[in-house]
N, C-alpha and C positions, 0 to 999 in steps of 0.2 A: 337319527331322523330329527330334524328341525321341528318345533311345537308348530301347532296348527291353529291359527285363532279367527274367529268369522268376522267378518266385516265390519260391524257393529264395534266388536270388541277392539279391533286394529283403529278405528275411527278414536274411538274413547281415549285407548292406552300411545296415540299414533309415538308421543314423545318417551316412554319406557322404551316402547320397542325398535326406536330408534337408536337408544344409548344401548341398549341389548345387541342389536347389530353392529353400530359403532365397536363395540369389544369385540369384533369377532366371531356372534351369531350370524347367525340364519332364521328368518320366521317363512312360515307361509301361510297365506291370506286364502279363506274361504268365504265364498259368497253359497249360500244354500246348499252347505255340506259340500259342497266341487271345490278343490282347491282349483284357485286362478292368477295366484300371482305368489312372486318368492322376492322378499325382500334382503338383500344381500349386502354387504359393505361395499362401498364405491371403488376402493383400489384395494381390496385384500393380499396382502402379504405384502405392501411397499414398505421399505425399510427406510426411515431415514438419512439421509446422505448425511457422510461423515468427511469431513475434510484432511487434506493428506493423506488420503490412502497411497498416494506414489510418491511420498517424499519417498526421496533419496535414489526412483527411478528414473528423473526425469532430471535431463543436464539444458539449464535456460543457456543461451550463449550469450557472452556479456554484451555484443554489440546487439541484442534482442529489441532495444527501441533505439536503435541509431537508424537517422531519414535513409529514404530508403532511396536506390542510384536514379535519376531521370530516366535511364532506360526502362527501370523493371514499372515506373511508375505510367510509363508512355504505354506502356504493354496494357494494364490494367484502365488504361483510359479509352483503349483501343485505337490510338493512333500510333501505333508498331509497325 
């Protein structure tokens, strides 16, 4: 269970309990012993993107930036 800390003290400590969440916490905020709000990390569990994950699945074809025919280009302009 996430700590519980009342308003006052979430006001005081707002930047602790932010690097507190930042890690990977959880707090939840009480106003007159009622809990009313859950402060949570913004994207919990996103992982870094890693580059090359698909080397060596992926075949570029060499003509990849050769201009491309007037027709397919006429298609794409919409006078096809």
């Amino acid at each position: 269970m996430p700590p519980v800390v009342n308003m006052h003290e979430a006001k005081t400590h707002l930047s602790r309990l932010i690097d507190q969440v930042a890690a990977g916490g959880e707090v939840i905020i009480a106003r007159a012993g009622r809990k009313v709000a859950r402060l949570v990390p913004l994207e919990a569990g996103v992982r870094p993107k890693q580059l090359g994950g698909l080397k060596g699945r992926i075949k570029v074809p060499d003509d990849f930036n050769a201009p491309l025919d007037d027709r397919i280009i006429a298609a794409f302009e919409g006078r096809s």
